[in-house]
C-alpha positions in Angstrom: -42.6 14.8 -4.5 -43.5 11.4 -3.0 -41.4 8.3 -2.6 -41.6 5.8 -5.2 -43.5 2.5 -4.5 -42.4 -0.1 -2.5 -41.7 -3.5 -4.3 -41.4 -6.9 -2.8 -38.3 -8.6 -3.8 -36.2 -10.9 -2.7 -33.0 -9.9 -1.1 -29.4 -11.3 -1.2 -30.5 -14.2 1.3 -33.9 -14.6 -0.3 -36.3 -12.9 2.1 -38.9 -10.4 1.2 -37.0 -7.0 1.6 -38.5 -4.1 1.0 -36.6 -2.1 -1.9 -37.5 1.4 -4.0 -39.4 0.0 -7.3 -37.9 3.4 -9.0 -40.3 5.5 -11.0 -39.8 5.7 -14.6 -40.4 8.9 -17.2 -40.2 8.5 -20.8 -40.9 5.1 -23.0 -39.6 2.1 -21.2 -37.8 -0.3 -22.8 -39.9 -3.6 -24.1 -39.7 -6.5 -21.6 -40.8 -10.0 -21.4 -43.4 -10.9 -18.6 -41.1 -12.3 -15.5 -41.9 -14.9 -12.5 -42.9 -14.1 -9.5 -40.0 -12.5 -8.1 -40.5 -13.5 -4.3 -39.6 -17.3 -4.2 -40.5 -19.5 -1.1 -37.8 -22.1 -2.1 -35.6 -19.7 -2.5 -35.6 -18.6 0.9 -36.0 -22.1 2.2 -33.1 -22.9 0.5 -30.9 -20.6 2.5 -32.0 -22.2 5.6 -30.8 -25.6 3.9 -27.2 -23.9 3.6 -27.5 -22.8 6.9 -27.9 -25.4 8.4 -25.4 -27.4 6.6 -23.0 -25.0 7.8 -24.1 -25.0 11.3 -24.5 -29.0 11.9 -20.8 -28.7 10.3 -19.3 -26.8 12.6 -20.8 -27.9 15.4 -19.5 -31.4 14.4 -21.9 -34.1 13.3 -20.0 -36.4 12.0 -22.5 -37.6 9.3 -22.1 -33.9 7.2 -18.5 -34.2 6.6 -19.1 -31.8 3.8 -21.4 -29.5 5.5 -19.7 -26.6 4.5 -21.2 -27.0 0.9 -23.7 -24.7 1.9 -21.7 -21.9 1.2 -21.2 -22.6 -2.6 -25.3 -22.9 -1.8 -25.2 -19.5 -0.7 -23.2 -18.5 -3.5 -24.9 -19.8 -6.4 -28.3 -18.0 -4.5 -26.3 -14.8 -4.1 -25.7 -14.3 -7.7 -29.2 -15.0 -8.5 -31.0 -12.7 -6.5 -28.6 -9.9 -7.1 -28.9 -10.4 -11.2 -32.2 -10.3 -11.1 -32.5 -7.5 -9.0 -30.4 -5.3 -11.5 -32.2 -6.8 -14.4 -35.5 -6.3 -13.5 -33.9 -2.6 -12.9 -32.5 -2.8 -16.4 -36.0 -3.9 -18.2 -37.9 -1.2 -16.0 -35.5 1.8 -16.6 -32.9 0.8 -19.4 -30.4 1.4 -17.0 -28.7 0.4 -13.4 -27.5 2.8 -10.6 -25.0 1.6 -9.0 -25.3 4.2 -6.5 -28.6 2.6 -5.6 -27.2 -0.6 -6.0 -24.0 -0.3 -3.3 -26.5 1.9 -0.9 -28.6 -1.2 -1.0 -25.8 -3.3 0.0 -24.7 -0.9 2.5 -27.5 -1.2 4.6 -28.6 -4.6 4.3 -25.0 -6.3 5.0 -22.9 -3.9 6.9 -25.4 -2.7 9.8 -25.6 -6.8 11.0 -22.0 -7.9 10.3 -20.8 -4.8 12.5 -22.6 -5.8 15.4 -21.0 -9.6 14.9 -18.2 -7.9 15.0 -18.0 -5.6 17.8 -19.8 -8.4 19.9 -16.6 -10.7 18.8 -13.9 -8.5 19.9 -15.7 -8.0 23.4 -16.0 -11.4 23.5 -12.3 -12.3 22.2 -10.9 -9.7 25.3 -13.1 -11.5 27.9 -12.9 -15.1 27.1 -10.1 -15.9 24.5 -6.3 -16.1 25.7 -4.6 -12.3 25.4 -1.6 -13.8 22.9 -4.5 -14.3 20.1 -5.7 -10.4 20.3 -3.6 -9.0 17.8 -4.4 -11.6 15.3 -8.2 -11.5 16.0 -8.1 -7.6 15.9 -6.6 -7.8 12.3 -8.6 -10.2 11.4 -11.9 -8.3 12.7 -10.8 -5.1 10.8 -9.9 -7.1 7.5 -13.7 -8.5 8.1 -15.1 -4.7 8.4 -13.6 -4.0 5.3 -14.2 -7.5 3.1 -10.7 -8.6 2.1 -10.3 -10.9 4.8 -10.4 -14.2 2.8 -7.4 -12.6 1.2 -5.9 -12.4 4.6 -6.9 -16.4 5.2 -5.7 -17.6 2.2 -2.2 -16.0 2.5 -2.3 -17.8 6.4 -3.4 -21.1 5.2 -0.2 -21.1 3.1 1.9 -19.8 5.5 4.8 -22.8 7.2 4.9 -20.2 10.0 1.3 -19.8 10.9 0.6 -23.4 11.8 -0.2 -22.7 15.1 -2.8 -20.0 14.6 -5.9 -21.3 15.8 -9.1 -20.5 13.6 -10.3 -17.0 13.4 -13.9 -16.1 15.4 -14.2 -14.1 12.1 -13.2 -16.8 9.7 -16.7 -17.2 8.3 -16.4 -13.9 7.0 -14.2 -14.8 3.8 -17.7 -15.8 2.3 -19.0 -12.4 2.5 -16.1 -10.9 1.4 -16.5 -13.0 -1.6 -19.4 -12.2 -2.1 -18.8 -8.7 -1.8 -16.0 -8.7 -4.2 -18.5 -10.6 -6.6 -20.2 -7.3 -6.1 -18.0 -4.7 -6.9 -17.2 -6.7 -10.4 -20.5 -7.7 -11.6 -22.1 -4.5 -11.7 -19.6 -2.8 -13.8 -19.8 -5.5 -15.9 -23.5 -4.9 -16.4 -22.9 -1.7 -16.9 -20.4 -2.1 -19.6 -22.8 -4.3 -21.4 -25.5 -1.9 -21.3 -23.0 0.3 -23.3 -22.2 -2.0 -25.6 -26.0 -3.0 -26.4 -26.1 0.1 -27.6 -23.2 0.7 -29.3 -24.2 -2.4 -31.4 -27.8 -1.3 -31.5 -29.4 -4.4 -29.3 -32.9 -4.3 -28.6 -32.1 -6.5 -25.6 -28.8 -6.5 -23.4 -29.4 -10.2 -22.2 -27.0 -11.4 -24.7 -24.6 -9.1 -23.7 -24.4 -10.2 -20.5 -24.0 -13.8 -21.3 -21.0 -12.1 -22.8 -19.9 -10.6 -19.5 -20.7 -13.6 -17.6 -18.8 -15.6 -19.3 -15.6 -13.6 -19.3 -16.3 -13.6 -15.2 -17.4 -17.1 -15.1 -15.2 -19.2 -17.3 -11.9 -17.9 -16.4 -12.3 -18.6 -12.4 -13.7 -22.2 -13.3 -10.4 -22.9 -14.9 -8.5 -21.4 -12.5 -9.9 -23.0 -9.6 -9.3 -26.1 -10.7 -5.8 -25.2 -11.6 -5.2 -23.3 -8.0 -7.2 -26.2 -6.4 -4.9 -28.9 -7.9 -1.5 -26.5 -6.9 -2.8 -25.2 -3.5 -6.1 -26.2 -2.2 -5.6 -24.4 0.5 -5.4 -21.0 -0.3 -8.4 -21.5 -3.4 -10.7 -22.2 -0.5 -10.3 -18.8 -0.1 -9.6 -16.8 -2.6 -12.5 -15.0 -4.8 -10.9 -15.8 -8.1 -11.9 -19.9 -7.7 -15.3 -19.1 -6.4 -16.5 -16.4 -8.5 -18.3 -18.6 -10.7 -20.2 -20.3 -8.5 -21.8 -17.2 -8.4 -21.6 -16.8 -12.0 -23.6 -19.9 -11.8 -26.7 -18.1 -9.8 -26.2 -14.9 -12.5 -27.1 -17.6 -15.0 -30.1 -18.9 -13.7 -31.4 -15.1 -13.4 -31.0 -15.1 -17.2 -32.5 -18.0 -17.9 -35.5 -17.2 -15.2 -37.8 -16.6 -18.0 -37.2 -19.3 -20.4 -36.8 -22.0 -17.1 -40.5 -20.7 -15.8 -41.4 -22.2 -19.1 -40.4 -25.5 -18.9 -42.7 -28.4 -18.5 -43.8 -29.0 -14.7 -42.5 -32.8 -14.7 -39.1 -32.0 -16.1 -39.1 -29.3 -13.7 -40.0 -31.2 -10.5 -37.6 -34.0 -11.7 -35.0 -31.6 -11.9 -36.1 -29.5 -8.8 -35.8 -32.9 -6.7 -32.6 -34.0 -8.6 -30.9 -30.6 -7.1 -31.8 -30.8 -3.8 -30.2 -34.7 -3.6 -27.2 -33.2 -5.2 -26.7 -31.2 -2.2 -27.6 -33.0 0.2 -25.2 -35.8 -1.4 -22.1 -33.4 -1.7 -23.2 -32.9 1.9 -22.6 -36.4 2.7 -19.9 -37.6 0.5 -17.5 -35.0 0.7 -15.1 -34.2 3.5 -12.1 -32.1 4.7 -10.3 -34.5 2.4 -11.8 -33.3 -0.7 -9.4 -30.9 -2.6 -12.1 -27.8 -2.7 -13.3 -26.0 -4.3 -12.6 -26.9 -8.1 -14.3 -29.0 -10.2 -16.4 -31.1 -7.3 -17.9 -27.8 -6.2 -19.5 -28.0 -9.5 -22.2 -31.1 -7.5 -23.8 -28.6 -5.0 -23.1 -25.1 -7.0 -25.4 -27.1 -10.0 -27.8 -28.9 -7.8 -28.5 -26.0 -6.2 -28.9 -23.7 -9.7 -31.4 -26.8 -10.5 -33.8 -26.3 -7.6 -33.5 -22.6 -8.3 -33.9 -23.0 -12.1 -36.9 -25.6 -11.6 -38.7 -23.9 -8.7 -41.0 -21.1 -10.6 -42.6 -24.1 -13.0 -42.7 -27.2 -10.8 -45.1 -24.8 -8.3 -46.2 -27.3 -5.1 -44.7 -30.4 -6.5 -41.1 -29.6 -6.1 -38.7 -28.8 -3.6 -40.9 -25.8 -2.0 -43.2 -28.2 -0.5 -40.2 -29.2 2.2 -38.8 -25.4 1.5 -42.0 -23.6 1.6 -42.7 -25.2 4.9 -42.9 -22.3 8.0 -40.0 -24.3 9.6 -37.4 -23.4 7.1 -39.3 -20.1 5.9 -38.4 -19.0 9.3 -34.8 -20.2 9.4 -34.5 -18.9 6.0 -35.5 -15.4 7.2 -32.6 -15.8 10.2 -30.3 -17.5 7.7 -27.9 -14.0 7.3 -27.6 -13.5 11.1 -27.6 -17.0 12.3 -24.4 -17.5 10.0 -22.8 -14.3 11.3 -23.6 -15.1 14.8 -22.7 -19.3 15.2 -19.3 -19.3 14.3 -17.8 -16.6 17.0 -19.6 -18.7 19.3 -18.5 -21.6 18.7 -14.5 -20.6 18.6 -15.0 -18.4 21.5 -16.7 -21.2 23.5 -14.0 -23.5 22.5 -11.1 -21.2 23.5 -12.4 -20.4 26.4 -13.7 -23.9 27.8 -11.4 -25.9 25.3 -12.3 -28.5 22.5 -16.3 -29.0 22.4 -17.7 -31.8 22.6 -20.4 -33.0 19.6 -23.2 -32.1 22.5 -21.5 -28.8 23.7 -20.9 -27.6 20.0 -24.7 -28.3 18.7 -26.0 -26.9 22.1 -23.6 -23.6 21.2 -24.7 -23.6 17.7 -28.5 -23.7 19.1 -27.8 -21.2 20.9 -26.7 -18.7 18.5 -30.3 -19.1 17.5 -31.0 -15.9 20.3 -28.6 -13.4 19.3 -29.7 -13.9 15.6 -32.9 -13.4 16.5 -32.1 -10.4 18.5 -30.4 -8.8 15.2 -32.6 -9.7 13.0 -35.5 -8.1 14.7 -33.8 -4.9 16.5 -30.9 -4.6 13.9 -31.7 -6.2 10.0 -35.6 -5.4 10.0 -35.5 -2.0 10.8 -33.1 -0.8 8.9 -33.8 -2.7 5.7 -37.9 -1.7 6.0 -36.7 2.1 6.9 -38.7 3.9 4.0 -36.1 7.0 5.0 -32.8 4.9 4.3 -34.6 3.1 1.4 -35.2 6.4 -0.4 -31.8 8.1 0.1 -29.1 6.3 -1.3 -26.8 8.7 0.3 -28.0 7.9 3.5 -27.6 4.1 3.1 -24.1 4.6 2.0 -23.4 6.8 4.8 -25.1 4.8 7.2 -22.9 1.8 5.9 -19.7 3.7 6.3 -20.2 4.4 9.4 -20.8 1.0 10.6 -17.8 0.0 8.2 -15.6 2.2 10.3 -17.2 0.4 13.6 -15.7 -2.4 12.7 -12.4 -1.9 11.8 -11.8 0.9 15.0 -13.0 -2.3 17.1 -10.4 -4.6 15.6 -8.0 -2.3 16.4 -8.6 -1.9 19.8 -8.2 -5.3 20.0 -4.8 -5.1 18.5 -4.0 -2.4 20.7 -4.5 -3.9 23.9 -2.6 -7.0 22.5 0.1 -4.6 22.0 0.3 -2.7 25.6 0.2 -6.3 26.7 3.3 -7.8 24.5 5.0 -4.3 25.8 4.4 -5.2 29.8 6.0 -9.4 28.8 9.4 -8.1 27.8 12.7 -10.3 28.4 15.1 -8.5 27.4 18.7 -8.6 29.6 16.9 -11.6 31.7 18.5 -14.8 32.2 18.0 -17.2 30.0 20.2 -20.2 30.1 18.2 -23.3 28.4 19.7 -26.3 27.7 22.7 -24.8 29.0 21.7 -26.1 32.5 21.8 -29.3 31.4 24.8 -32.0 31.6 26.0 -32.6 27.9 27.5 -36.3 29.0 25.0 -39.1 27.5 22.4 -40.7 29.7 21.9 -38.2 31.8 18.2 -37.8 31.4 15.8 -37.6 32.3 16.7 -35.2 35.6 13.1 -34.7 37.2 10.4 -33.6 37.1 8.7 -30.7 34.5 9.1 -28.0 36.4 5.5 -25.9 37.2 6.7 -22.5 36.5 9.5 -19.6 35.9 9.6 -16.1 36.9 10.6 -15.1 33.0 10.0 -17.2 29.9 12.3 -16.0 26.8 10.9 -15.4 24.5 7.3 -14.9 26.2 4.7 -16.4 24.5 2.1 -13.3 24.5 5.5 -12.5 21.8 5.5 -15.4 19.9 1.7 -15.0 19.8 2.0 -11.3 18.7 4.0 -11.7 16.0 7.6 -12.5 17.3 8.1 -15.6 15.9 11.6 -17.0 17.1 12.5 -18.4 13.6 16.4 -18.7 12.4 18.0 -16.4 10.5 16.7 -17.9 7.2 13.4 -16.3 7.7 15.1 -12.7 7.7 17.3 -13.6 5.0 15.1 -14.9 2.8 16.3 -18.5 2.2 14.0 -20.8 3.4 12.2 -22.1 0.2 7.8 -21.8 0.8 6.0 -24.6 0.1 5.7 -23.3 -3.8 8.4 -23.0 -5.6 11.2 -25.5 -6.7 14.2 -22.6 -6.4 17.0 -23.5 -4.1 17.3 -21.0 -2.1 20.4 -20.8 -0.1 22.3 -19.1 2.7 26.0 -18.7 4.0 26.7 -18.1 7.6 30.2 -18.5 9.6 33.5 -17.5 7.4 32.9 -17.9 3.9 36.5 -18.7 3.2 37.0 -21.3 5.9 38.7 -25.2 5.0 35.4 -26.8 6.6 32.5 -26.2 4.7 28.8 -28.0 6.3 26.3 -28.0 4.6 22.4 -28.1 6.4 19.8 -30.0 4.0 16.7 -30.7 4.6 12.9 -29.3 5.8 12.2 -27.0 8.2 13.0 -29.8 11.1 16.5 -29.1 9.4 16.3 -25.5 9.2 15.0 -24.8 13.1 18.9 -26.0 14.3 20.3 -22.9 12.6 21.2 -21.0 15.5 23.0 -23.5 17.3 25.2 -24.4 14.0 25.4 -20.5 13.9 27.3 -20.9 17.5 29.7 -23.8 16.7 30.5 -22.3 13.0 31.6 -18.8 14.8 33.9 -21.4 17.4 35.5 -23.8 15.0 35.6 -21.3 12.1 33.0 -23.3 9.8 31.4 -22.2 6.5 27.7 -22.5 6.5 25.7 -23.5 4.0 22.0 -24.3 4.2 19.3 -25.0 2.0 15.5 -26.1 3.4 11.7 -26.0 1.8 9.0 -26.7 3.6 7.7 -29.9 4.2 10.2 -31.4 1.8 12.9 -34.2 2.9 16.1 -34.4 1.2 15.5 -37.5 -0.6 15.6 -39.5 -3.8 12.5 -40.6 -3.7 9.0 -39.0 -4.9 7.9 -37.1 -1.9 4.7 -36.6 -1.0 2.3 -33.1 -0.1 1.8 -33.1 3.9 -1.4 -31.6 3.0 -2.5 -34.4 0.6 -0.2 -37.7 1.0 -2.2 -39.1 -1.9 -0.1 -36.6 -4.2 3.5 -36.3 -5.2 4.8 -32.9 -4.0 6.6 -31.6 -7.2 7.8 -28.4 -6.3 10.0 -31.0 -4.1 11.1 -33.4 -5.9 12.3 -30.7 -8.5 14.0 -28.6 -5.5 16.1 -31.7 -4.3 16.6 -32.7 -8.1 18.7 -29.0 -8.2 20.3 -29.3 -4.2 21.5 -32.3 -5.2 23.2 -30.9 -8.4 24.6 -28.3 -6.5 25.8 -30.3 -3.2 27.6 -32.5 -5.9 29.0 -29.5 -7.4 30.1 -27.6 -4.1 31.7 -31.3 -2.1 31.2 -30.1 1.2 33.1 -31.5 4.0 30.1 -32.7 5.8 26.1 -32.6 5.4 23.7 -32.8 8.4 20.1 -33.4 7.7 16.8 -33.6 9.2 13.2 -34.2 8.1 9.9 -34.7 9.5 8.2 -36.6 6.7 8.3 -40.1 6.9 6.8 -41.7 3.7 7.5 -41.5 -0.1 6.4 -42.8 -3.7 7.8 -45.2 -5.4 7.1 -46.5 -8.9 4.8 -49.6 -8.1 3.1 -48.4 -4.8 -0.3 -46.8 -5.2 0.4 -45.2 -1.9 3.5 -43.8 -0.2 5.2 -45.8 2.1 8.2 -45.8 4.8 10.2 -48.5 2.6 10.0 -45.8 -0.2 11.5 -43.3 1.7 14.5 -45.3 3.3 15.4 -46.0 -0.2 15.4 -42.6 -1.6 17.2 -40.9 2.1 19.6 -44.0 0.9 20.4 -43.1 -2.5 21.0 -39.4 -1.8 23.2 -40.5 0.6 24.9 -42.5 -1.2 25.8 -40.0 -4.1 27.1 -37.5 -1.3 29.4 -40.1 -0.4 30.9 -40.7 -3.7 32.0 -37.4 -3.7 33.8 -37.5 -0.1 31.1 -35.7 2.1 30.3 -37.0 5.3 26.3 -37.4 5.9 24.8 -37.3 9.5 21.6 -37.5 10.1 19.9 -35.3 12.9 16.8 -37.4 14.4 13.5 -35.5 14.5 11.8 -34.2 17.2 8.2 -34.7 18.2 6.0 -32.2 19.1 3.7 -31.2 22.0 0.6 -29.5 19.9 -0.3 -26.0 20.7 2.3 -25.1 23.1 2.6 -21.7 23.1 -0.8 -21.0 23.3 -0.4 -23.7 26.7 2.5 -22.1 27.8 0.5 -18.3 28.0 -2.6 -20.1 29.6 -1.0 -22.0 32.3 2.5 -19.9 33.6 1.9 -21.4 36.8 1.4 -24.9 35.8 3.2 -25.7 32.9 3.3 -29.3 33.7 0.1 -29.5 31.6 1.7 -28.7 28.6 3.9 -31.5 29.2 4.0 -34.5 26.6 5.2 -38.3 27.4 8.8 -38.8 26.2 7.3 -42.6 24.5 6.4 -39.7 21.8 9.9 -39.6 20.6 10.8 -43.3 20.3 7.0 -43.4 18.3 7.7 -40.5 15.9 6.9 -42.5 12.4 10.0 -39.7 11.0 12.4 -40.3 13.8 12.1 -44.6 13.0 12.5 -44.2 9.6 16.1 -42.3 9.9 16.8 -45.2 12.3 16.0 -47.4 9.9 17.3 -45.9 6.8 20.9 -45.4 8.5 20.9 -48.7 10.1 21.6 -49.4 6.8 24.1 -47.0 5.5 26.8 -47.5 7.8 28.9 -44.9 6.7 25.9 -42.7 7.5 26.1 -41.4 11.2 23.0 -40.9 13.6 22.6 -37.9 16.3 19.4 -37.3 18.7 19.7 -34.3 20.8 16.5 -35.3 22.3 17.7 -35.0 26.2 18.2 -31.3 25.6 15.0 -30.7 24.4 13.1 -33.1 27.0 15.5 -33.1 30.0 12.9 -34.2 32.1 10.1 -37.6 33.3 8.2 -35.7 31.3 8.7 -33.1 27.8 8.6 -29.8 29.2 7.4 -26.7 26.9 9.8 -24.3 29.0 13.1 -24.9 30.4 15.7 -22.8 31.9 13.3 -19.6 31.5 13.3 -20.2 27.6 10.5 -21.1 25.5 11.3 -24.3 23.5 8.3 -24.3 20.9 7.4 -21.7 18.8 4.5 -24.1 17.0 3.8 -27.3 15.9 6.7 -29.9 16.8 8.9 -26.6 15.7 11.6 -25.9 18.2 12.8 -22.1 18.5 15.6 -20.2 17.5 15.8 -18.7 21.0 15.9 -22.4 22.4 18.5 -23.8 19.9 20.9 -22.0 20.2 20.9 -22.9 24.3 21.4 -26.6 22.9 24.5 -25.7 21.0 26.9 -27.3 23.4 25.0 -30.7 22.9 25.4 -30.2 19.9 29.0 -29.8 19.6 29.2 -32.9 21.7 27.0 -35.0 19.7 29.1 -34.0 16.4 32.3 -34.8 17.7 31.1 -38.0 19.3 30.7 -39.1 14.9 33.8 -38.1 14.1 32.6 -34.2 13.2 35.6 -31.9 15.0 33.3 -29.5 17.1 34.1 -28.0 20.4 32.1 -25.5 22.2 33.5 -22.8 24.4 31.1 -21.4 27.2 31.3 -17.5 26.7 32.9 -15.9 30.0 
């Protein structure tokens, strides 16, 4: 028996590919004529999102929006891949989705493996060891296409804010994509049924059927999930899979749109290459994404699709048909796998890249893409033997599947045996317990360059161990979403002094040191924190979108307040680290806003007999874990000015707000955490970061004799009793 013909279509980025055609027995089905199905501005549009992308991440400044030219890639995705099963529909009256996954197989997997295995070589060589374990999971999640899932959940997460962006971060398109996949199919399948059940002569209706209920349902929702959490719906599948739904439509219409007359179609052609190249432009990092102002390059790029076949040389293929972007086109699958590994690699290892360094690292990616293209993609997407034997493909595409994920593991391995050979435990560990608690002290010297131990280690912290207070464990500290007041007791729940914590997670990081002096004076506990929300009054804002009012927040210190008044305690310390609000005139938020509504819920506190102090925020020295692992023996250039402090836009405000409320008290414990000229990241063998401007739990609780002197110094009874 020979092998069925070989057809030229265009694969999932565009390119001649060489596929089965499939041979038919029987009658076959009636079908209307189609276009062309190999389409030169198809394929030069893939080098247009391409190179968006790339000029984005390397960091032209002009293409703020750059990374439109994945909902590009998108919108051509679900084209190609609909027509591909409908031609397969019209020629045998029926898909195989064996033949269909087997295709996939070995045209995505045998590429993104190698990316892959390359990365975590390159990760162990050149990236610090503390980012291993994350990378590893990150590669494996990659090998296996749920990683945007993985993303999404991160991008959410108050305790990931120091995680520096994946090498394999790029990957949560294809895994999009890929999930696109697995859906659409069935779908088309399950139409297929159903035109015959209801005794259709064509499916195509059908399918609008089934593209609607895939379409409509993650438009809406990504504009819901894009107003509630931008964030995590740039990642997610469910807000992106129409875009795609977009390209399946075009496929349906190809027939009727080759039909249309050549000027409209040039018009339109030329219309939806500006729209992209405008989103390009005019959007940025600022731009809540995806949701509804995806829709500008998702449709401008269904136009130059849809218009292509019947505006011919006049429209957009005569920049896209040129051999410039037909050959970038061609490279356009391994030239995005391969840039962005580079470029995060290049940057860990060298530090931030300049806007030469990162376009001369994105050129460069130019040679391994090559390299797979022509030893890796070609030959195995041309190999009549893998073409012909579905089982083969799929085997072939396990197999590198598993590559993947056992190199990801590796990776997390070897961060593991190296976590194991940092451990602290039993060392001494003193902190801020060295220090003098009597004011003006500091600062005492100099940063010091290095300690034998660091507690906790920061290949720990890195690795998962993330020195948080207890609220983490116990499931208390209020997320970002959600308006619940979530709240914890620690100390003796029946003692006569109840304090009560308020406040972020600037408020919620001096746990441990509270814990100490509650367990001394025989305190009750009580603390309630979200993240990123001040106890205030006043509309508060979202850190990731000051233009917004953060609801969740307002409602959360709508019901704290409730309660507080309910419970009277004897005293309430608070903290924040936001220092602007709404108010009912102001477009935007502003200080003055804020010192008002700290004011007010002050103010209703005291009416009921509690004592308010506020604790002043800390600054923040930037990455300093990450600093800390790099540069043991020189720490001092982890070290941040101590001007930082008296600058901190949160720490003036409290000033300001209590300079105002005089029965409000004010404490800075400031000289414990930067006893020195300069802010150290590690003092008395402990680790005092854990991320951001976050201080430790191991840390705090070193500071709890400052603490106790600070309180009492207000008019708070605290003593502290050194242990021994």
């Amino acid at each position: 028996m020979t092998s069925p013909p070989l057809t030229k279509v265009a694969d999932r980025e565009g390119s001649p590919v060489a596929e089965p055609a499939g041979a038919t027995t029987g009658h076959e089905p009636a079908r209307e004529a189609t276009p062309s199905r190999f389409r030169a501005d198809v394929a030069g549009l893939r080098a247009v999102a391409v190179g968006l992308v790339l000029l984005y991440h390397a960091g032209l400044p002009f293409i703020p929006g750059g990374f439109v030219g994945v909902d590009v890639f998108f919108v051509i995705s679900g084209f190609l891949i609909t027509g591909q099963l409908i031609s397969e529909i019209e020629r045998s009256g029926r898909v195989s989705l064996v033949g269909f996954y087997a295709r996939r197989a070995k045209r995505i997997l045998p590429a993104a493996t190698v990316v892959l295995a390359a990365t975590a070589v390159a990760v162990r060589l050149f990236v610090p060891r503390g980012e291993w374990q994350v990378i590893g999971r990150d590669i494996a999640a990659a090998a296996t296409y749920i990683v945007n899932w993985r993303f999404a959940d991160r991008a959410v997460d108050y305790l990931a804010e120091d995680v520096a962006p994946s090498p394999v971060q790029h990957f949560w398109s294809l895994a999009v994509e890929e999930q696109f996949y697995l859906l659409w199919p069935l779908l088309i399948v399950l139409a297929i049924v159903a035109a015959r059940k209801l005794r259709r002569a064509s499916v195509r209706p059908v399918l609008w059927v089934g593209l609607a209920v895939l379409a409509v349902p993650s438009f809406v929702w990504s504009i819901i999930e894009t107003a509630n959490s931008p964030e995590r719906a740039f990642f997610v599948s469910t807000t992106r899979l129409w875009e795609l739904g977009v390209g399946a439509a075009i496929a349906l219409l190809a027939v009727r749109a080759a039909r249309m007359p050549r000027s409209v179609a040039v018009v339109l052609g030329w219309l939806g290459l500006a729209a992209i190249v405008a989103a390009a432009l005019l959007v940025s990092g600022k731009t809540a994404w995806p949701g509804y102002a995806a829709a500008l390059p998702t449709l401008g790029a269904a136009a130059v699709i849809a218009a292509g076949a019947a505006a011919g040389s006049r429209g957009p293929v005569m920049v896209l048909g040129t051999r410039p972007f037909q050959w970038i086109g061609d490279l356009s699958y391994s030239l995005y796998l391969w840039h962005w590994p580079m470029l995060v690699v290049a940057a860990a290892h060298f530090g931030d890249l300049s806007l030469t360094e990162g376009l001369l690292v994105a050129l460069a990616s130019v040679i391994p893409a090559w390299i797979t293209f022509k030893l890796v993609e070609n030959p195995l997407r041309y190999s009549r033997k893998i073409s012909t034997s579905p089982r083969l493909a799929l085997s072939l595409g396990g197999n590198f599947t598993l590559v993947g994920i056992c190199a990801g593991m590796v990776l997390v391995l070897m961060g593991a045996w190296a976590a194991a050979a940092t451990t602290t435990k039993g060392r001494y560990a003193p902190g801020a317990a060295l220090l003098s608690t009597a004011p003006g002290t500091a600062p005492i010297g100099p940063v010091p360059e290095r300690f034998d131990v660091i507690t906790p280690d920061p290949l720990q912290i890195r690795q998962g161990f993330m020195d948080v207070p207890d609220t983490n464990r116990d499931k208390c500290f209020q997320q970002v979403e959600g308006a619940e007041v979530l709240s914890c007791t620690y100390g003796n729940p029946n003692a006569s002094t109840t304090v009560a914590l308020v406040g972020d997670s600037k408020m919620d990081q001096w746990l441990p040191a509270f814990q100490v002096l509650a367990e001394q004076n025989d305190w009750k506990i009580l603390i309630a924190a979200k993240a990123s929300c001040p106890f205030t009054s006043a509309p508060a804002v979202r850190a990731d979108d000051p233009s917004k009012l953060y609801t969740d927040c307002i409602d959360w210190n709508r019901s704290l307040m409730r309660k507080l008044v309910e419970e009277r305690p004897d005293y309430l310390v608070t903290s924040q680290g936001a220092a602007r609000a709404f108010d009912s005139d102001a477009e935007e938020p502003t200080v003055e806003a804020m010192v008002a509504g700290v004011r007010s819920a002050w103010k209703k506190l005291d009416a009921v007999g509690t004592q308010v102090v506020v604790l002043a925020n800390n600054p923040g020295p930037g990455p300093a874990v990450t600093c800390a692992d790099k540069n043991r023996k020189r720490l001092s250039r982890c070290a941040f000015d101590r001007e930082r402090h008296d600058q901190d836009p949160a720490y003036r405000m409290q000033r300001q707000a209590v300079s105002g409320a005089p029965k409000v008290k004010m404490i800075d414990l400031f000289d414990a955490v930067c006893p020195t000229d300069r802010c150290p990241v590690v003092f008395g063998n402990v680790l005092i970061y854990r991320g951001g401007s976050h201080i430790g739990a191991a840390y705090v609780k070193t500071t709890a004799p400052h603490l106790a002197r600070a309180l009492s110094d207000v008019g708070v009874p605290a003593r502290f009793t050194p242990a021994g």
